[in-house]
C-alpha positions as CSV (number, residue, x, y, z in Angstrom):
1,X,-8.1,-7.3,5.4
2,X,-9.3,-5.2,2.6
3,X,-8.2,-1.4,1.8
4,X,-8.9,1.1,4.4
5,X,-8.0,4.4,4.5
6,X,-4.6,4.2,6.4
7,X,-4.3,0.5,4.6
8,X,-3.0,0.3,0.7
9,X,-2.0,-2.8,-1.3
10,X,0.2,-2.5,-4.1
11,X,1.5,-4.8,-6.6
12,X,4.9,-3.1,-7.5
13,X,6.4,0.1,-5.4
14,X,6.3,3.0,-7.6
15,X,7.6,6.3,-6.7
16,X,4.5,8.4,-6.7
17,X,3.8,6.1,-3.5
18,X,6.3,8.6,-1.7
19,X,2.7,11.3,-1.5
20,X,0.8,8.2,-0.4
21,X,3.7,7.9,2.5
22,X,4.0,11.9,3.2
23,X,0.1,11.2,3.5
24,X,0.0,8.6,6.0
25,X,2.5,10.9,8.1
26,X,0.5,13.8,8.0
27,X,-2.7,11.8,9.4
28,X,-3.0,9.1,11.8
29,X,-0.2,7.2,10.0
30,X,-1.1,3.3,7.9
31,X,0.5,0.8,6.0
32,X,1.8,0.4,2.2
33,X,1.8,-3.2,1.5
34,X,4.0,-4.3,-1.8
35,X,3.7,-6.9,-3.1
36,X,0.2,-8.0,-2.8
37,X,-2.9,-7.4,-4.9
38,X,-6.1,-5.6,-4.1
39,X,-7.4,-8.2,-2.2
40,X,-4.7,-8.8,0.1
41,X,-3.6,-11.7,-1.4
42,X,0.6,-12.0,-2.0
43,X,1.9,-11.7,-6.0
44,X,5.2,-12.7,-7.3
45,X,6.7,-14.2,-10.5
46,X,6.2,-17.3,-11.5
């Protein structure tokens, strides 16, 4: 599923995210994914 405009991927939460949430609410709401790269695809440590 690849980034939309109520759909973000992000690798690490950051708290500049927050306007990206406050942005979602205002609209027609979405999803913040953490964790996962641009693609979709889930990141961790190896």
């Amino acid at each position: 599923m690849p980034e939309k405009q109520n759909i973000e991927w992000k690798s690490k939460w950051k708290d500049a995210y927050l306007e990206w949430v406050c942005g979602f609410a205002n609209a027609q709401g979405g999803k913040i994914y953490i964790g996962c790269n641009d693609d979709g695809e889930i990141i961790g440590r190896s």
